[in-house]
C-alpha positions as CSV (number, residue, x, y, z in Angstrom):
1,X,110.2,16.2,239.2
2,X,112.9,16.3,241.6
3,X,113.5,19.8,243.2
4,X,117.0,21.0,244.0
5,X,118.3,23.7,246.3
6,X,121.5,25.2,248.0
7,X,122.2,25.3,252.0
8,X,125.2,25.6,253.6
9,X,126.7,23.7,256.8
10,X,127.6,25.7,259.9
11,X,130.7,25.3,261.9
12,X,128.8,22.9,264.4
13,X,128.3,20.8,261.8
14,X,124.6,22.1,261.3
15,X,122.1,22.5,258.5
16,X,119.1,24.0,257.6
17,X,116.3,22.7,255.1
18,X,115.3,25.6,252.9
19,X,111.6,26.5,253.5
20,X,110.3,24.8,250.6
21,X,111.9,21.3,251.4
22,X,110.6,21.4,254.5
23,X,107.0,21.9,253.7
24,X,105.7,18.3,254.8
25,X,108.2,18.2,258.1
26,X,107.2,18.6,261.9
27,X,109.5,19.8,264.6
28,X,111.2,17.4,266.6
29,X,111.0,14.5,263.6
30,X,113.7,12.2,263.1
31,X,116.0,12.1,259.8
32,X,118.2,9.4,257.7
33,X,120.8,10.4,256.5
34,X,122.9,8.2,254.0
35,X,126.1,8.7,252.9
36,X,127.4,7.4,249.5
37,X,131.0,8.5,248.5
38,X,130.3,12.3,248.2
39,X,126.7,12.6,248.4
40,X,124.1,12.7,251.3
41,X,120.7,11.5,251.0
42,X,118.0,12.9,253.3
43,X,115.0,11.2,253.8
44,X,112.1,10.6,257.2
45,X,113.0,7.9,259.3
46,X,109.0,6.8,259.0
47,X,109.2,6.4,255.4
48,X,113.6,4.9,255.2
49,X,112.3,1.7,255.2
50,X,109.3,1.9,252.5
51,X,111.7,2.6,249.5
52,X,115.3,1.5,250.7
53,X,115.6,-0.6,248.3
54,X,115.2,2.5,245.4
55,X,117.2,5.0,247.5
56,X,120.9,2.9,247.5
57,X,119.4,2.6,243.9
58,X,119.0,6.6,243.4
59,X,122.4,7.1,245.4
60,X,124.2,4.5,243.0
61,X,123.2,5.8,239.9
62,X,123.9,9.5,241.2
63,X,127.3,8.6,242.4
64,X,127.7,7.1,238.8
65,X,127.0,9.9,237.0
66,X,129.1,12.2,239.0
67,X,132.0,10.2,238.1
68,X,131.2,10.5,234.6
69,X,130.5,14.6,234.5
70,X,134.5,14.3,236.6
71,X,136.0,13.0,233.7
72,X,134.2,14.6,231.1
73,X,131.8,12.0,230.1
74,X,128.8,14.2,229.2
75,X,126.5,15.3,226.6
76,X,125.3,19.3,226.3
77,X,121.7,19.8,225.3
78,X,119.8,22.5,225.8
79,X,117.0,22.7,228.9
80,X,114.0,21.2,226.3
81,X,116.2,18.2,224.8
82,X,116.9,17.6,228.9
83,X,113.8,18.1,229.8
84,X,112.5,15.0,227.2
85,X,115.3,13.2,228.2
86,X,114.6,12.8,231.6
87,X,111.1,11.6,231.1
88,X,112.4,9.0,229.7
89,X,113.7,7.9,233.2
């Protein structure tokens, strides 16, 4: 399941990770960051090369569907129809 949270940049351009995100990250350890039309991806610069190849794919797909929700392009259903939707991913 993918977990999702809400941080805020600071004026020199920092941000921080909340707690929870950061569980499984050491001091000092080095980031990607990838930027695709609006979004950022985050990931450790030990594992960027692993699963490259799925990330542009996660970014693409994410991009996509922000253009769709833009224009409108969506379908409501409530949190279990959602829920049995995106297992199907």
């Amino acid at each position: 399941m993918v977990d999702i949270a809400i941080t805020k940049i600071s004026s020199k351009g920092q941000i921080v990770i909340p707690a929870d995100m950061r569980q499984d990250l050491k001091e000092g350890e080095k980031l990607v960051i990838i930027k695709n039309g609006q979004q950022l991806i985050l990931k450790k610069a030990s594992e960027f090369d692993k699963n490259l190849e799925e990330d542009l794919e996660f970014a693409r797909r994410t991009e996509e569907a922000w253009q769709r929700l833009e224009k409108g392009e969506f379908i409501e259903m409530d949190f279990d129809e959602a829920i049995e939707e995106m297992k199907k991913w």
